[in-house]
N, C-alpha and C positions, 0 to 999 in steps of 0.2 A: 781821880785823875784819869783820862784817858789820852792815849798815844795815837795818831797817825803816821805814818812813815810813807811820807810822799817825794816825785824826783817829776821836775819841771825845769831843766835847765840845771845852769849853775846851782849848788846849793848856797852858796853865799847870797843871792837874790831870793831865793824862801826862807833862809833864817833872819834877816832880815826885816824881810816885808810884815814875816808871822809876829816877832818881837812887839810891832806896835800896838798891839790889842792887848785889851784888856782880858784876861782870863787866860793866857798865853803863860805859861810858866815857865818854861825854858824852849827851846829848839836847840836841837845836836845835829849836828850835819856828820852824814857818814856815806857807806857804801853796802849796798843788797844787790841780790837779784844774778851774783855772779857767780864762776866757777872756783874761782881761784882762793884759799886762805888769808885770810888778813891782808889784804889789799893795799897797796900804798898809794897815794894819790897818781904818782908818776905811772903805777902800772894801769890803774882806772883811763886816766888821759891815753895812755896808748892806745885802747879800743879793744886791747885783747883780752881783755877780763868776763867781757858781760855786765862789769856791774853798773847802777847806776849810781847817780850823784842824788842820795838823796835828805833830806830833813825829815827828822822825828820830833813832832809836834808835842808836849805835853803840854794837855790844857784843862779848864774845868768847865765841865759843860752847862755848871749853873751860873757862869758867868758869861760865857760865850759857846753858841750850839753848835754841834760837829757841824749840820748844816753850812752854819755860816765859817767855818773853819775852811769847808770843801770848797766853798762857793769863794772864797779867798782864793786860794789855790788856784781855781780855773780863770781867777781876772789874773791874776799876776804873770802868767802864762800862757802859749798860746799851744792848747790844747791840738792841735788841724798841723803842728810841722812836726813831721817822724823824724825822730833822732836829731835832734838841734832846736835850739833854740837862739832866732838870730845870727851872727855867727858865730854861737858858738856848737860844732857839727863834733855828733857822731853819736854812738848809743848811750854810753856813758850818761847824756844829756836828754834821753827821751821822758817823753809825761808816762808816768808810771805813778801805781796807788797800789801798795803791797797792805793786803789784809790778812788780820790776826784771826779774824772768827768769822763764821758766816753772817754775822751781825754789821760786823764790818763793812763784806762784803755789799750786802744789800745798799749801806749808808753811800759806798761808792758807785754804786750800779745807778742810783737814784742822783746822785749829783752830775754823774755822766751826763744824763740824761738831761735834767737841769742848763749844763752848758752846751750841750747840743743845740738849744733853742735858741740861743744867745750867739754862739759862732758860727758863721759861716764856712762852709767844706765840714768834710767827714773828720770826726773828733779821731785820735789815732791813741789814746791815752791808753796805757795797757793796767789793766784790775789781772794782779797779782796775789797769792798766796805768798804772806811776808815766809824769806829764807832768812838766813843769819845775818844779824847783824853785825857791822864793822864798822868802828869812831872813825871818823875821818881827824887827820893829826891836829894836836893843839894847835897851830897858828890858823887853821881852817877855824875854826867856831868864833861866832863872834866877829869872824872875819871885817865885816861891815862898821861894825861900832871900834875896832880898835885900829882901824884906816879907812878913815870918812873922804880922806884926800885924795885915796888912789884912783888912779884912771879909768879901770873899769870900774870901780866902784861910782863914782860920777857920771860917765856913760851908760852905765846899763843899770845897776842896782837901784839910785837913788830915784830914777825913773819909774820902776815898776813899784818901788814901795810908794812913792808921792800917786801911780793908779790906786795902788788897794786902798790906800789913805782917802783920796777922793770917795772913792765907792762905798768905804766903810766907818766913814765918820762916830756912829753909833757905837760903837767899839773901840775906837780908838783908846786909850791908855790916857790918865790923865796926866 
């Protein structure tokens, strides 16, 4: 099984969108990359933390390849707005790919690269050495499937997973 721990926005729209593939085992939505001890959503939203909003992807790569894991990530996304995604602003929200190993690292450098060809403007996605991890609270996980009703979840979520859906049909989950 291997882990990515990515932050593209909301993490409620990557746990989500990642869910519908096949070879996708779980997503945990939480918080890296900040100063502050165990984090609580409230203090992440203020902007004073550093951390981001991110998904830890565990998947199986004989089922579905980091590649296309990556290449998920950068459609659901738009890789080119620093700190925000749509409106939802601030750092908390930037595209960020925190890596474990230099193995990692390269997988990200090379998908970077990938979406650079595809988006237009300068990609601002920050390749990160993964810091400690923090769960983001139970009513976070899952968020998507256990309020399909909610307003942003219809506005925003249910749009970017129906893109990766589109684009990744071959994957898709039966």
């Amino acid at each position: 099984m291997t882990s990515f721990v990515l932050g593209g926005g909301c993490f409620w729209c990557l746990d989500s969108s990642f869910m519908q593939f096949s070879g996708i085992s779980d997503v945990e939505v939480g918080y890296m990359g900040g100063k502050n001890p165990n984090p609580t959503y409230e203090q992440v939203c203020g902007g004073n933390t550093e951390h981001v909003e991110v998904a830890r992807v565990n998947f199986d790569e004989t089922v579905i390849p980091a590649e296309v894991v990556l290449d998920i990530f950068f459609t659901l996304h738009d890789p080119t707005q620093l700190n925000r995604q749509g409106n939802d602003i601030g750092t908390q929200y930037r595209s960020a790919m925190f890596y474990a190993d230099q193995t990692q690292r390269q997988l990200f450098e090379a998908a970077l690269d990938r979406a650079a060809q595809i988006w237009d403007g300068q990609i601002v996605t920050a390749i990160e050495p993964a810091s400690e991890w923090w769960m983001g609270e139970e009513y976070h996980q899952d968020f998507f499937a256990k309020n399909p009703l909610q307003g942003y979840c219809n506005a925003v979520v249910a749009p970017k997973m129906a893109k990766v859906r589109k684009a990744f049909t071959g994957y898709l989950k039966p």
